[in-house]
C-alpha positions in Angstrom: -28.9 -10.6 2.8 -32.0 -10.5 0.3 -34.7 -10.6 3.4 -32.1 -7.7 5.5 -32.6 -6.3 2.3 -36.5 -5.7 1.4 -37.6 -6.4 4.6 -35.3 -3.9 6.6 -33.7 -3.9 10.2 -35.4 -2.4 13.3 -34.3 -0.6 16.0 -32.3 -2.1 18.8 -32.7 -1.9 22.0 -36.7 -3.2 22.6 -37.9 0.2 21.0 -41.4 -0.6 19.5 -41.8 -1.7 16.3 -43.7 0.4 13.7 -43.0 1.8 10.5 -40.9 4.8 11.3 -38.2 2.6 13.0 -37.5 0.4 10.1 -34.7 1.2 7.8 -35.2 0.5 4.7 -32.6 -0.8 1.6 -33.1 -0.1 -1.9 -32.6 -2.5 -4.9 -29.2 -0.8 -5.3 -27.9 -2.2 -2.1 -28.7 -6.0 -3.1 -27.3 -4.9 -6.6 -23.7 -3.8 -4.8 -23.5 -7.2 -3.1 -24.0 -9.2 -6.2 -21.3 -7.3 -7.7 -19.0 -7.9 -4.9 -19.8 -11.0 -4.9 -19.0 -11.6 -8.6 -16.1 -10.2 -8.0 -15.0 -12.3 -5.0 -15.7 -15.4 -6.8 -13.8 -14.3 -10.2 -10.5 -13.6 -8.1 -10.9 -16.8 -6.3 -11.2 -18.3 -9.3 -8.1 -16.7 -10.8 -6.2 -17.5 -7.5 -7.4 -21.2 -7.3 -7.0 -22.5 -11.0 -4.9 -19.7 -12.9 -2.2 -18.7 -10.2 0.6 -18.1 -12.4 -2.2 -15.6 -14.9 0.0 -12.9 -13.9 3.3 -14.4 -13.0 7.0 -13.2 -15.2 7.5 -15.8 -17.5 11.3 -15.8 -16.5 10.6 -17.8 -13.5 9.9 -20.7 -15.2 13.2 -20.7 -17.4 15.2 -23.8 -15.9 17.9 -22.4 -13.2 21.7 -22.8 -14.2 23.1 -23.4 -10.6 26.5 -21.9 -12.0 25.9 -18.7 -12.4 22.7 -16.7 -10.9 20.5 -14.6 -13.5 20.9 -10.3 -13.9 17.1 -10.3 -14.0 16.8 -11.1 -10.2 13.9 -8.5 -8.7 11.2 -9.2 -6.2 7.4 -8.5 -6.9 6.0 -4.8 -7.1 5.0 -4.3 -4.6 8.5 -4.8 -2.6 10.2 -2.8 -5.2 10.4 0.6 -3.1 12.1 -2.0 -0.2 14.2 -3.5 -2.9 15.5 -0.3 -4.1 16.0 0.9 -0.7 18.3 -2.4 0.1 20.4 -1.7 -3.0 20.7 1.5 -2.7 23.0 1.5 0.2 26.8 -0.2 -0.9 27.5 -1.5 2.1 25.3 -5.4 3.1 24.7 -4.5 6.4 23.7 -0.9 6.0 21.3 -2.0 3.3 19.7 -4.4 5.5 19.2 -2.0 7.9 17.8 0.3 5.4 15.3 -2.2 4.9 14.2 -2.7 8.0 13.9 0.8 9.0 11.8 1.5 5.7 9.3 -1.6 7.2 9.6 0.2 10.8 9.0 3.6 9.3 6.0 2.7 7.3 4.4 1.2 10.0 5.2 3.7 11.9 3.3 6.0 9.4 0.4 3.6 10.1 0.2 4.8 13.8 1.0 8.6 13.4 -2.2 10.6 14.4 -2.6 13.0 11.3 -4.3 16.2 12.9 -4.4 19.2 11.5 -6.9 21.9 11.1 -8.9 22.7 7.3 -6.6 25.4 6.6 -3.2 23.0 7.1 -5.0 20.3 4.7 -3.2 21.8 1.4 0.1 21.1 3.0 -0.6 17.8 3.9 -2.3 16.7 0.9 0.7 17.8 -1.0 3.5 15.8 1.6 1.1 12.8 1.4 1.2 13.5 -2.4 5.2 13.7 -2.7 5.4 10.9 -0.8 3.4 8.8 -3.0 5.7 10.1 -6.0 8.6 8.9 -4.2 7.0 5.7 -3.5 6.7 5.6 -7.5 10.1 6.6 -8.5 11.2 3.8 -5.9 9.2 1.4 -7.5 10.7 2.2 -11.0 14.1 2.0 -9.5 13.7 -1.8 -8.3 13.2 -2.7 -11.4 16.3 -1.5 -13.3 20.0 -2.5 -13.3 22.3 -1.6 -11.0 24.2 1.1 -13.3 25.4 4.9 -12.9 22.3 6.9 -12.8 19.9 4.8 -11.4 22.2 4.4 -8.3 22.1 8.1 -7.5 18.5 8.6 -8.1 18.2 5.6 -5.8 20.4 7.4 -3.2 18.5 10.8 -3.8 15.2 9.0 -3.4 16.2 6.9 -0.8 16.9 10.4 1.4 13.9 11.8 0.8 11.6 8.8 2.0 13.9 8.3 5.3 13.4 12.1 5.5 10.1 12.4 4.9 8.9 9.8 7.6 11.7 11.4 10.3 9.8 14.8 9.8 6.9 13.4 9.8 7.2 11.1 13.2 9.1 14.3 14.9 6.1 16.5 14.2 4.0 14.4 15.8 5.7 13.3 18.5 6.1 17.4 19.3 2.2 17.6 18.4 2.7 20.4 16.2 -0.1 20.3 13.9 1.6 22.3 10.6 3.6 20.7 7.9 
């Protein structure tokens, strides 16, 4: 990296070599990787010899196989699925729930976003409120399974199955408004 660095990179394709084809990097470039590098090494570090850094401290309390613990929750960033799967009564249902969240997220993944400049405020705002539902979700699979949380679960759950339906309808009628 240091000698792509100062010394540059030339043209492809056999062009001839002089001192307009050679593009230069600054200082700051060789500065960025450092960083990055730094970086790399500090979460490997953390991963390799400090895995559990970050980890609930309830998981290490020895198990009691005769009754299983209230504080049951997976990690953050399955808490929108997790609330989602509880948030339908029936097993089944919620399992399916799941599994269309996973399908409709990757789904999301392949949609082809086009819209013109003056459609970008709508879609900045329904990428927007999807985010916030995301985060109310994410709040939601972490508390108990009591009388409010279970409706704003429901409520919340709606609006994401919504959200992606309309969004995966509008595209598959390539109508580029939201």
């Amino acid at each position: 990296m240091f000698v792509l660095h100062f010394s540059g990179r030339s043209l492809p394709g056999g062009l001839s070599r002089f001192n307009g084809t050679m593009i230069k990097f600054s200082f700051l470039f060789l500065y960025k990787d450092t960083i990055n590098l730094i970086i790399i090494w500090v979460m490997f570090i953390v991963i390799l010899i400090i895995p559990d850094w970050s980890a609930d401290p309830v998981n290490f309390v020895v198990s009691d196989l005769s009754n299983s613990p209230i504080h049951i929750q997976p990690e953050w960033y399955f808490l929108h699925l997790y609330a989602i799967l509880r948030s339908i009564p029936n097993k089944v249902g919620g399992l399916i729930g799941f599994a269309l969240a996973l399908i409709g997220l990757l789904a999301l993944a392949i949609v082809n976003f086009v819209f013109s400049i003056s459609q970008f405020f709508y879609f900045n705002y329904l990428s927007w409120s999807f985010f916030r539902i995301n985060l109310v979700l994410l709040w939601l699979g972490i508390q108990p399974v009591e009388d409010p949380y279970i409706f704003i679960g429901q409520t919340m759950t709606y609006f994401y199955f919504s959200f992606i339906l309309i969004v995966i309808l509008l595209d598959g009628l390539n109508i580029t408004a939201f």
